[in-house]
ZAMARGU-4260 file (C-alpha; in steps of 0.2 Angstrom, whole numbers, plus 5000, padded with zeros to 4 digits):
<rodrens>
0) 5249/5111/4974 | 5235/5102/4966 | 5241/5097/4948 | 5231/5099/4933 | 5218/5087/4928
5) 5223/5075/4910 | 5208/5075/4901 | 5207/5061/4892 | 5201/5059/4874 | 5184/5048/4878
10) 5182/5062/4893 | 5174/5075/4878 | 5166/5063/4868 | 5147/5064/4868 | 5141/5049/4875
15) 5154/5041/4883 | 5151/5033/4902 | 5154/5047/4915 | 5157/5036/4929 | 5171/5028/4919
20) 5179/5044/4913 | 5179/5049/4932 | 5186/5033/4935 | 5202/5033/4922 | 5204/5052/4927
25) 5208/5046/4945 | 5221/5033/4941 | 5226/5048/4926 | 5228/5061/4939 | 5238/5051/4951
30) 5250/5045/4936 | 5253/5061/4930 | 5255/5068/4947 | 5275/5077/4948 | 5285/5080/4964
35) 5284/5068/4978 | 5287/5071/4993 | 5302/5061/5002 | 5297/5065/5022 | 5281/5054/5028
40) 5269/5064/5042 | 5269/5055/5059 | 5251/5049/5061 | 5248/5064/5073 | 5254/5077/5063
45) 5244/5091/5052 | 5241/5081/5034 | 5248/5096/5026 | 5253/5115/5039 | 5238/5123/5045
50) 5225/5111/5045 | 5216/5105/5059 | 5216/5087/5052 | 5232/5075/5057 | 5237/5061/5045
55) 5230/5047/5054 | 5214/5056/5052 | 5216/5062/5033 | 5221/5043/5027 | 5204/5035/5036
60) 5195/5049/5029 | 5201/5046/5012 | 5198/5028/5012 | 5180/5029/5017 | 5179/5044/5001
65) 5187/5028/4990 | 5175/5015/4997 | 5161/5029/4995 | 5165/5029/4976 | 5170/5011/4971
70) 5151/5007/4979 | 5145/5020/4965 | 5156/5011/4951 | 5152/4996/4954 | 5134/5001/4955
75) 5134/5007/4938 | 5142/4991/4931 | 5132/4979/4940 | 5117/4988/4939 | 5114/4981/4921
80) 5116/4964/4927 | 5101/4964/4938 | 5113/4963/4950 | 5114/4979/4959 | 5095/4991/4958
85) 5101/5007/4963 | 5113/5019/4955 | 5109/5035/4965 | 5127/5040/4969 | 5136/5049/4983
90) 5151/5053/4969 | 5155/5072/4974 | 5148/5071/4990 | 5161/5061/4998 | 5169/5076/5010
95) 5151/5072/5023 | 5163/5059/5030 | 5169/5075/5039 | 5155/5076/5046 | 5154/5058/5052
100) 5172/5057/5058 | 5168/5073/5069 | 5151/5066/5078 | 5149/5052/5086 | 5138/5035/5083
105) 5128/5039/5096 | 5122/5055/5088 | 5106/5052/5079 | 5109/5053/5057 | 5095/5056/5047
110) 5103/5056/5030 | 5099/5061/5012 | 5105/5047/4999 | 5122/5055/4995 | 5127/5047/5010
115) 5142/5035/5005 | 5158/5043/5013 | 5146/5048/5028 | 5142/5028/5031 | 5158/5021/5030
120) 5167/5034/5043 | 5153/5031/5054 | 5158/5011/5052 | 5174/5016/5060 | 5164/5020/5077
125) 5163/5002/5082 | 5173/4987/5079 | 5170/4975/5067 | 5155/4980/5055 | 5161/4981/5038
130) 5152/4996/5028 | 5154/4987/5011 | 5147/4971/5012 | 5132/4981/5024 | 5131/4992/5011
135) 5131/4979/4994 | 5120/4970/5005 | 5108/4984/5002 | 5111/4986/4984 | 5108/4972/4980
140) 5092/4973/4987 | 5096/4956/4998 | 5084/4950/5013 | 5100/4949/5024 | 5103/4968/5019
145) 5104/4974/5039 | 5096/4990/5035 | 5079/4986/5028 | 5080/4968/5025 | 5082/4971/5007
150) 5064/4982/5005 | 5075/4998/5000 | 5092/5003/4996 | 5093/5014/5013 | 5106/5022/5023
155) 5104/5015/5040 | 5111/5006/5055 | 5103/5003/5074 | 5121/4999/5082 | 5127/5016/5072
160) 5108/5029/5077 | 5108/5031/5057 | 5088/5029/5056 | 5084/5023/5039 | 5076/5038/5024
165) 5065/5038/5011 | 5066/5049/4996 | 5054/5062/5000 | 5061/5078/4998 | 5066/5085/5013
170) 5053/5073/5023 | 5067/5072/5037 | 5068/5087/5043 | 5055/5090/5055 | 5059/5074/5065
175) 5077/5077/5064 | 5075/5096/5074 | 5060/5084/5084 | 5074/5071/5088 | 5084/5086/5095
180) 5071/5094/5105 | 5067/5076/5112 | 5086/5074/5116 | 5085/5090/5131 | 5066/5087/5134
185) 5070/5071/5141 | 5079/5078/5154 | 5068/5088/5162 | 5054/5076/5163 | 5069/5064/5167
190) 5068/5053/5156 | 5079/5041/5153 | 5088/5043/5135 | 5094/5029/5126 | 5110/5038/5118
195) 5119/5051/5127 | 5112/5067/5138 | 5124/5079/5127 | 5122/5070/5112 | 5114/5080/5094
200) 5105/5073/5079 | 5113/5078/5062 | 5104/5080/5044 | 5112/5079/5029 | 5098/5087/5011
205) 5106/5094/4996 | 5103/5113/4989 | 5088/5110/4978 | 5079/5101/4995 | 5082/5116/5005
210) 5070/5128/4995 | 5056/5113/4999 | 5041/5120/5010 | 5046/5105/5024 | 5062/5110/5024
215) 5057/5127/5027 | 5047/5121/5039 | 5061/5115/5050 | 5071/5130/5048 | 5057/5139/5053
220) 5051/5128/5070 | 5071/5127/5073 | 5073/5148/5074 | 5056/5148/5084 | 5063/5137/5096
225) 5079/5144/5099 | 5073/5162/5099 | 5064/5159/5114 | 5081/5151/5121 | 5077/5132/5120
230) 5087/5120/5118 | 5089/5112/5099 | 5105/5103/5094 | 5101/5099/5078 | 5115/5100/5064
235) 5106/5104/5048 | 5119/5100/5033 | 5117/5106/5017 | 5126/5099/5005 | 5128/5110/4992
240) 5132/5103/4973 | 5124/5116/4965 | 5110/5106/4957 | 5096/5098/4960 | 5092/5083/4947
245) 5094/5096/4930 | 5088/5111/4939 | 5106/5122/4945 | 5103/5134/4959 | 5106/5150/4958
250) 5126/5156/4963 | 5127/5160/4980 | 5109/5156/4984 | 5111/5146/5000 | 5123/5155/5008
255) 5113/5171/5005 | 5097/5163/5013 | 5105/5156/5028 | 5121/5165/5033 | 5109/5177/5041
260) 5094/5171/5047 | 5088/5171/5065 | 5094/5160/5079 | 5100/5149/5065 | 5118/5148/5066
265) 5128/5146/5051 | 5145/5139/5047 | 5151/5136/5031 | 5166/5122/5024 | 5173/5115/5009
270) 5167/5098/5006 | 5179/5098/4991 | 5193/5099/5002 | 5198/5086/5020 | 5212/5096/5023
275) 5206/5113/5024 | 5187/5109/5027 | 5188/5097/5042 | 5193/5112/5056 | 5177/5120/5049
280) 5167/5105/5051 | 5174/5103/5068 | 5169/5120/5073 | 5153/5119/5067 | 5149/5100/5077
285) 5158/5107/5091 | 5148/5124/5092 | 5130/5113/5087 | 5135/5101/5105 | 5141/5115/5117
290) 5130/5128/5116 | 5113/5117/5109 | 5107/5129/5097 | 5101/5125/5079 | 5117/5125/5069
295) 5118/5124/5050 | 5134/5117/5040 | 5137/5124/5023 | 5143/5111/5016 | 5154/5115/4995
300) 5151/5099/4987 | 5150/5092/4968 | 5140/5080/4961 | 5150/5069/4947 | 5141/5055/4937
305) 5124/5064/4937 | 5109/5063/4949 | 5108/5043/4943 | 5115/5030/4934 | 5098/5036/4921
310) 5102/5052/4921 | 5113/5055/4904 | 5120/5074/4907 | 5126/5077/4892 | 5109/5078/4885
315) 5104/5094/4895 | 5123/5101/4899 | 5138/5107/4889 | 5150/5094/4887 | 5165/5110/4892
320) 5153/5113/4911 | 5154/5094/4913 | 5171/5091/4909 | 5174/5105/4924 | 5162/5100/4935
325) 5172/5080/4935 | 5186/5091/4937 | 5183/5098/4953 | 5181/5079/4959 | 5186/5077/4979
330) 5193/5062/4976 | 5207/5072/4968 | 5209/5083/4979 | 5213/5069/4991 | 5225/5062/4981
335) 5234/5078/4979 | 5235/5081/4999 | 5240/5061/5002 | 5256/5067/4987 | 5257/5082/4992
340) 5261/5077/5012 | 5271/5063/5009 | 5259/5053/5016 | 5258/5039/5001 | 5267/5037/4986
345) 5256/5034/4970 | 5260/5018/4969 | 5250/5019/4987 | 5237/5026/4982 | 5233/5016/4964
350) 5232/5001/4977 | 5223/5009/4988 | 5211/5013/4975 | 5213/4994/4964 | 5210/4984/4981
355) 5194/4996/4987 | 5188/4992/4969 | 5190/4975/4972 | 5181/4974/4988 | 5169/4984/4982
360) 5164/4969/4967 | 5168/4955/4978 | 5156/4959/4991 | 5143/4964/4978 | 5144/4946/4970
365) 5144/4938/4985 | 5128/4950/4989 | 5121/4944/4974 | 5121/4925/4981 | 5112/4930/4994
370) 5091/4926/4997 | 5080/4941/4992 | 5061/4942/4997 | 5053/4930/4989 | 5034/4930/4999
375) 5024/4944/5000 | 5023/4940/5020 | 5040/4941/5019 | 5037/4960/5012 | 5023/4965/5025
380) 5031/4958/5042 | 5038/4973/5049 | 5027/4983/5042 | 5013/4981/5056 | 5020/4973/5072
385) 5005/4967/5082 | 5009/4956/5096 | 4989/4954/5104 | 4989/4945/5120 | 5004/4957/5126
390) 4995/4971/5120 | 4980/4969/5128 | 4990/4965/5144 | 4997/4981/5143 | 4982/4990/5137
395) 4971/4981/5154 | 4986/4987/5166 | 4981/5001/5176 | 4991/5016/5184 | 4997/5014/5200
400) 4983/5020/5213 | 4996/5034/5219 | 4998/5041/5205 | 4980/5043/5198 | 4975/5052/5215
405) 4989/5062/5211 | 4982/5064/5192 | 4965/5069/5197 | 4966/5078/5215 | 4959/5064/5227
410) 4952/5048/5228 | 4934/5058/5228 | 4939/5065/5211 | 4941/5046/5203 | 4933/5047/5185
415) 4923/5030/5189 | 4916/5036/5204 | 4907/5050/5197 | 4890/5051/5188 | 4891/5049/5167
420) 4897/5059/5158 | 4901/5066/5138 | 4913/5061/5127 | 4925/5077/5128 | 4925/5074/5148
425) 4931/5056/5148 | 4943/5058/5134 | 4951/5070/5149 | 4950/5059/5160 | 4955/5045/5151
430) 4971/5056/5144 | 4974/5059/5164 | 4976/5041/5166 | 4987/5038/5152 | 4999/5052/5160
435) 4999/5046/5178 | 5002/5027/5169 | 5015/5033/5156 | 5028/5047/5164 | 5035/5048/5148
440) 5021/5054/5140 | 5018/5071/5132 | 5004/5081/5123 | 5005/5096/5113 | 5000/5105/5100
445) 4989/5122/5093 | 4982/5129/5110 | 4981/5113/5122 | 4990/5117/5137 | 4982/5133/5147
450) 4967/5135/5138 | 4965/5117/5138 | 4961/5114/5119 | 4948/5124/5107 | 4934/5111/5114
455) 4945/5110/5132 | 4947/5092/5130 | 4963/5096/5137 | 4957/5105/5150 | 4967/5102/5169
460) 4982/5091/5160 | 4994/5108/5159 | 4989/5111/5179 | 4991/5091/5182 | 5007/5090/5174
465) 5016/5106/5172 | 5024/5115/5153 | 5036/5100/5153 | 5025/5086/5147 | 5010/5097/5139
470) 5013/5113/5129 | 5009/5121/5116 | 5019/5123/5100 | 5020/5136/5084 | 5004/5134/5071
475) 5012/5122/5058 | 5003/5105/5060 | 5022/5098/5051 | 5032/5101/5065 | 5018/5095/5074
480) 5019/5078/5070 | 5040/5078/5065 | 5043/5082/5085 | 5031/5069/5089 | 5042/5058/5080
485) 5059/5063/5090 | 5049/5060/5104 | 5047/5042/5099 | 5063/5042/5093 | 5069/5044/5110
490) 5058/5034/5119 | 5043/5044/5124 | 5025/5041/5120 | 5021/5058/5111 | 5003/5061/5109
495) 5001/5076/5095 | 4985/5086/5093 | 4977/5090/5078 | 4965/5105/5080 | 4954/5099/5064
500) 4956/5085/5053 | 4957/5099/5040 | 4975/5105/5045 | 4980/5086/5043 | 4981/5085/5025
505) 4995/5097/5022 | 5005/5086/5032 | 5000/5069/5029 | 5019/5064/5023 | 5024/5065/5040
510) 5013/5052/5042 | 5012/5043/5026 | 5029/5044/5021 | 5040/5046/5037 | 5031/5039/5054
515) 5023/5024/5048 | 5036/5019/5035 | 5051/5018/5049 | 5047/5001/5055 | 5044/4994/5035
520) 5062/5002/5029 | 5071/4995/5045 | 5064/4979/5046 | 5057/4983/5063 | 5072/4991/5069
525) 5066/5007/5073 | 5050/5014/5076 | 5038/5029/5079 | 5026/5026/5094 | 5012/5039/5096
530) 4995/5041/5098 | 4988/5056/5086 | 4973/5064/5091 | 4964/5072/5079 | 4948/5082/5081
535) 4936/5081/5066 | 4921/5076/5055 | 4903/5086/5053 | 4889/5091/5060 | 4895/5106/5070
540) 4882/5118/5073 | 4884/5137/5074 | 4902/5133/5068 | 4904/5126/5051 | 4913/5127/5036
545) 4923/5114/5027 | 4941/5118/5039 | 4929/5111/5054 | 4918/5100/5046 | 4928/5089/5036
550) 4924/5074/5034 | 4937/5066/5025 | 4946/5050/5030 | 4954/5044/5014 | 4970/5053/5018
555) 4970/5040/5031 | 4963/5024/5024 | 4979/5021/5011 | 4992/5020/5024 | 5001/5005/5027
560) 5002/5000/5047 | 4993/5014/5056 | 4977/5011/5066 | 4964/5023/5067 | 4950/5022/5080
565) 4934/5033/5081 | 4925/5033/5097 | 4906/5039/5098 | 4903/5040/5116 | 4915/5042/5129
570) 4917/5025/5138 | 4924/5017/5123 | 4935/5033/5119 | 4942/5030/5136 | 4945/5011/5132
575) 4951/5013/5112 | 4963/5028/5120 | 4973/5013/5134 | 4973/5000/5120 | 4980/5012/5105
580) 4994/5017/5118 | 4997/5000/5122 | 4998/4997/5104 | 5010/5011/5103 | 5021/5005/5118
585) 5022/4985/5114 | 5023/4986/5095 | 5028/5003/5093 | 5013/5006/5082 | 5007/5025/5073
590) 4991/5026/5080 | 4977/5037/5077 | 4962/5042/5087 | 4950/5052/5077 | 4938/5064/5089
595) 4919/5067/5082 | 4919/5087/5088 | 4899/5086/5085 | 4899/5072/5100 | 4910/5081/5111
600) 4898/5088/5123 | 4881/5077/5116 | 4873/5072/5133 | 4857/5067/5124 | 4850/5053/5111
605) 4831/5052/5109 | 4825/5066/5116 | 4832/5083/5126 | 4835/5078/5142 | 4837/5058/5140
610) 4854/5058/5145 | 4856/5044/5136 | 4873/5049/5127 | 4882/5050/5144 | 4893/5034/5149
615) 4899/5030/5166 | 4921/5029/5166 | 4926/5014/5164 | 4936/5008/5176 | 4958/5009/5169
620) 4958/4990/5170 | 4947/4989/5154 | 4953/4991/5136 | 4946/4985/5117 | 4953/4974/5106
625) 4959/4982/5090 | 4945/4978/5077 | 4933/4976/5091 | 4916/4983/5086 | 4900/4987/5098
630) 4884/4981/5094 | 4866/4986/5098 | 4854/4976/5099 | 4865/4961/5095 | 4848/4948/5094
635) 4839/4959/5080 | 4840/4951/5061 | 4830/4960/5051 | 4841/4973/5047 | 4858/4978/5049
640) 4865/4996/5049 | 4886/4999/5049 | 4892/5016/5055 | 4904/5024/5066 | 4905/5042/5075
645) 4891/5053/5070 | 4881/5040/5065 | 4880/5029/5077 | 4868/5040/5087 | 4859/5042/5071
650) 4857/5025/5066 | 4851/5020/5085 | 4837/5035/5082 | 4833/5028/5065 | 4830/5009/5068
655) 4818/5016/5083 | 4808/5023/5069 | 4811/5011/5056 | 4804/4997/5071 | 4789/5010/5071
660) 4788/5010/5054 | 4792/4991/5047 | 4791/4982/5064 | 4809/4977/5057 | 4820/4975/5073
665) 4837/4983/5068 | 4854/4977/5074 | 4867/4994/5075 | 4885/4989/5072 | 4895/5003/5078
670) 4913/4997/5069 | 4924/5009/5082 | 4941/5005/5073 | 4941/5013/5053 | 4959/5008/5047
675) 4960/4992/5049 | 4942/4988/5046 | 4937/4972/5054 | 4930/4962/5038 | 4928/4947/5049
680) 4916/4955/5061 | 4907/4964/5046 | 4903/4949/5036 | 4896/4940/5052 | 4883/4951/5054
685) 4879/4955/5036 | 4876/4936/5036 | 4866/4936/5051 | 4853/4951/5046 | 4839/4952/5030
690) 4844/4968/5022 | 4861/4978/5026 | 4864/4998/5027 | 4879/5005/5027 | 4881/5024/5034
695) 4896/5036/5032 | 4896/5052/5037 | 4912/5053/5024 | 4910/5057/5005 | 4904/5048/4993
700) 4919/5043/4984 | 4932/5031/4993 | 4924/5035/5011 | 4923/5019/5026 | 4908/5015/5016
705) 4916/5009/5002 | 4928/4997/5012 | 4912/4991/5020 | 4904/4986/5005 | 4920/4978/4998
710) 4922/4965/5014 | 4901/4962/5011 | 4903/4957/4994 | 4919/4949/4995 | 4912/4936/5009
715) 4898/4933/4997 | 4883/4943/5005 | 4882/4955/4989 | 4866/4947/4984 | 4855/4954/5000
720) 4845/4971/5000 | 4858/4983/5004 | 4858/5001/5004 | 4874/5016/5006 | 4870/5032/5015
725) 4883/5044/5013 | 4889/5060/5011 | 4892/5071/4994 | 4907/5073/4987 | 4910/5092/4992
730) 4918/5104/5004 | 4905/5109/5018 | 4897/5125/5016 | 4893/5137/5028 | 4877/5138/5040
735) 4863/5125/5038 | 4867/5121/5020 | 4880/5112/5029 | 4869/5098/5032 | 4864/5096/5014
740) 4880/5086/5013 | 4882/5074/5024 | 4868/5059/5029 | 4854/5063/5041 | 4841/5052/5051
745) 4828/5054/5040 | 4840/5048/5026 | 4841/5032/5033 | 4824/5032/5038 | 4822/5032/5018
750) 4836/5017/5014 | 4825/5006/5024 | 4809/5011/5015 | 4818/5007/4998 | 4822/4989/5006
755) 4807/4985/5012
</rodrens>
């Protein structure tokens, strides 16, 4: 059985290194270790009588738990060589090879970063990738590292489905249980998948991560899903250590919380243990394929060495706790079993272990020789793809004729041969287009599929194109835009709504922090396509309030590779929707299309009845360039107003009256596209005009204005007349006081007085 654990004399003195304590009680333990076993398993036998686990298996297994550790060691010793720059360990953790060894490389991984033993039994799944030198590649923060190309020390793979994580807590998720639903989604709008049909996407998050609100969120979304009897094979682990950085869960916490929740099936296994965990891991993998329901894997781990090579336990813990928590190390337990069978002498083993060691340090010196980023072009290349001349030929590329009858009921019924019309109409139509052009495009979200939408901008596309491909989903904007990145994931074009832009902001992260950040943490490797539509801004009348008004954007603004356009009227919606999709499909691009809901229905722009606000549909051969702005009266000099959405109508009733009023004539630059703001464009006609104004219906503090400003000054127009029109810095009130807030004509009526 298993021995007891020397402890030796540095292992209880306060200060000592933990990792090399847990390393000299390894060797210790195997030393020490009486009663060896004459009679070898055959490779297909049970590694010890009643476990599901044969030898073969058991010794793979334990040599990816080796290789798992000796990365950690020599993490920690290198580390303070600048040669290595990240010490968070997996030591502890090493029974999720289990896991690995049970599923196949074709099963999406969305890992937390106690994922050692995990990646080197997934290396096993194909021939000749070597996870130590991949994995000191990464360490060592190298640009040959084949995960990120040395921008993060991340667990990932493209040959192995292991999409590369971040560190934001429980971030994953949502996109993992989307992954999952994409997986059987795919098939019934038939799809074509690129891994198999039966295939299910596992995640791997630790105890403390569980209590997180996005956590939650997923559980949540994945009991929702599979009580109404949808598919969702997603293999939520939990790797439980007991700990999250200091903070020690409460006993028995997470198997109380989950053993019995709804529709959420729950397994539980001993991480600690190959022999006797791996028939419970099994089941649970097995269970998680065949019947494709939600599956969560309670998984008894430890964590040895603390949460990071910074992290000194013995400062916060009892030095007695410690010494028992690096007894319960896995690693011994495997050595046991290897004795125990017959498997391996200890001679076996101690080489096993000297030689992993040494291939460990061998590959991270070599790692250490190799080129690291260097430019900071070398930094930002994948982090933005944009390929323009196969965008736009994707963007100008029209549906096939056959299938937009289909999409809009009759040649008759062609959105170009009928009179103008709104914004809100010809996004519709425009969204029709983009189905009949893309089959593998959905749309979802809060309340778009029957009723079409709270403004029915998604009005028809349910009838069009059945439950399959638009649907509604549960009220959690989260899981909204997570199962729009399993879409992507999967090859799909998902197009998430937002209802407002109010109910963005509690789930910027899966925007910031997840979708834009894949193709920048795999070097380009994997990436989310989707276009977001997001229904916002002020001026809503008879319908206000700050959740419906809100005219922030700076959420958006400060994140790295997304594009985010905002139409005013509905021809140019219709043409920024083809070219953010086709920036989506070619470069794989997060894309954003932000919906004035005050413009929605607007028919008019002068006076009532002009009808001046409606736009013919463009015909689906036409597209913008990204960055592309439109401007009126393109000849006029003396003054130059920038805007977008809102104000565009605004600024065109303004400069009429300013003309009245100053005989100026006023040029409007309707910029169109907010992130990335064109500074070329702006600076060409802030050097062509007198005097400059800038309106923004967002607030005064880091709104589109300031950009504006920024890319006038910096090409060295500062010096003009210039004046800002823009909103306060407040939530929007209720009723009329709401346009107290936020710029009105008159205001920029008044900017051109203080010019002049």
């Amino acid at each position: 059985m298993f021995a007891a654990i020397p402890n030796p004399v540095p292992a209880r003195m306060k200060g000592v290194n933990r990792a090399e304590v847990c390393d000299v009680n390894f060797t210790e333990f195997v030393k020490a270790w009486d009663g060896q076993k004459d009679v070898r398993p055959t490779a297909d036998e049970p590694i010890l009588d009643g476990s599901a686990l044969d030898a073969r298996g058991f010794r793979e297994l334990f040599e990816s738990q080796l290789v798992s550790r000796h990365l950690d060691l020599m993490a920690r010793v290198l580390r303070v060589q600048n040669k290595v720059f990240y010490t968070i360990g997996s030591s502890g953790h090493e029974g999720n090879a289990m896991v690995a060894r049970a599923t196949r490389h074709t099963d999406p991984a969305f890992l937390h970063y106690r994922s050692g033993g995990f990646m080197a039994e997934r290396f096993r799944k194909l021939p000749g990738m070597d996870p130590i030198m991949d994995s000191a590649l990464s360490f060592a923060a190298s640009a040959e590292d084949p995960a990120s190309g040395g921008r993060h020390k991340v667990w990932g793979s493209k040959p192995l489905w292991v999409l590369p994580q971040t560190s934001t807590i429980a971030s994953h998720l949502p996109k993992a249980l989307g992954t999952a639903v994409a997986i059987e989604a795919a098939r019934r709008i038939g799809h074509q998948l690129p891994i198999p049909d039966d295939s299910i996407t596992i995640c791997s998050f630790g105890d403390a991560s569980a209590n997180h609100a996005t956590a939650q969120t997923a559980f949540n979304a994945a009991s929702w899903t599979a009580y109404q009897k949808l598919p969702a094979p997603v293999l939520f682990v939990c790797e439980d250590n007991g700990i999250g950085i200091s903070v020690k869960t409460p006993g028995g916490w997470i198997g109380e919380s989950f053993r019995n929740r709804p529709d959420l099936d729950y397994f539980t296994a001993d991480g600690l243990d190959l022999a006797a965990g791996y028939g419970d891991v099994q089941r649970a993998v097995e269970h998680c394929r065949s019947t494709r329901r939600p599956t969560f894997l309670h998984l008894r781990t430890t964590r040895i060495m603390g949460h990071a090579g910074t992290d000194f336990e013995l400062e916060w813990r009892n030095i007695d706790e410690l010494v028992k928590v690096e007894a319960s190390d896995p690693l011994l337990r495997s050595a046991a079993i290897a004795l125990e069978s017959g498997l391996m002498t200890k001679d076996e083993i101690l080489a096993l272990y000297e030689e992993t060691r040494a291939k460990c340090f061998a590959a991270a010196e070599d790692a250490d020789s190799r080129p690291r980023i260097e430019t900071l072009e070398e930094v930002m290349r994948p982090l933005a793809p944009y390929t323009p001349d196969k965008v736009a030929a994707e963007a100008h590329r029209p549906p096939l004729p056959d299938a937009r009858i289909k999409a809009f009921g009759s040649e008759d019924k062609l959105p170009e041969k009928l009179p103008p019309r709104h914004l809100a109409i010809q996004i519709n139509n425009a969204l029709h287009d983009l189905f009949a052009k893309y089959p593998e495009t959905l749309l979802f979200g809060e309340d778009v599929a029957q009723k079409g939408g709270v403004y029915t901008v998604t009005k028809g596309l349910h009838k069009a194109f059945g439950n399959r491909r638009v649907f509604n989903t549960l009220l959690d904007e989260t899981m909204i835009l997570g199962m729009a990145q399993g879409f992507a994931n999967m090859g799909m074009l998902p197009i998430p709504e937002i209802q407002y832009l109010a109910y963005l902001h509690n789930a910027i992260d899966q925007i910031r922090g997840e979708a834009a950040s894949l193709q920048f943490f795999s070097n380009n490797q994997f990436a989310n396509p989707m276009v977001v539509r997001i229904a916002g801004l002020g001026y809503q009348r008879g319908f206000g309030g700050h959740f419906h008004n809100d005219n922030s954007i700076t959420p958006l603004r400060d994140i790295p590779g997304i594009v985010v356009g905002c139409p005013s009227r509905g021809d140019d919606a219709a043409m920024m929707l083809r070219t953010l999709a086709a920036l989506a499909k070619i470069d794989g691009r997060v894309t954003v299309f932000l919906e004035p809901i005050a413009l929605y229905m607007t028919k008019d722009l002068y006076e009532p009845g002009d009808g001046q606000w409606l736009t013919p549909y463009p015909s689906p051969d036409q597209a913008l360039v990204v960055g592309e702005e439109r401007v009126y009266e393109p000849d006029a000099n003396d003054c130059v107003i920038f805007t977008y959405g809102n104000g565009v109508p605004m600024s065109l009733r303004a400069a009429r009256e300013i003309e009245k009023q100053h005989g100026w004539k006023v040029r409007v630059v309707d910029l169109r596209w907010l992130v990335p703001l064109n500074h070329a464009a702006i600076a060409k006609h802030a050097g062509e005009c007198d005097r400059i104004i800038v309106v923004d219906e967002g607030r005064f503090s880091a709104g589109v204005g300031e950009g504006v400003i920024t890319a006038i000054t910096e090409a060295g127009y500062g010096g003009k007349p210039i004046q800002r029109i823009v909103g306060a810095d407040t939530y929007t009130p209720l009723a009329g006081a709401a346009f107290l807030v936020i710029p009105k004509d008159d205001d920029i009526v008044a900017a051109a007085d203080s010019l002049a």
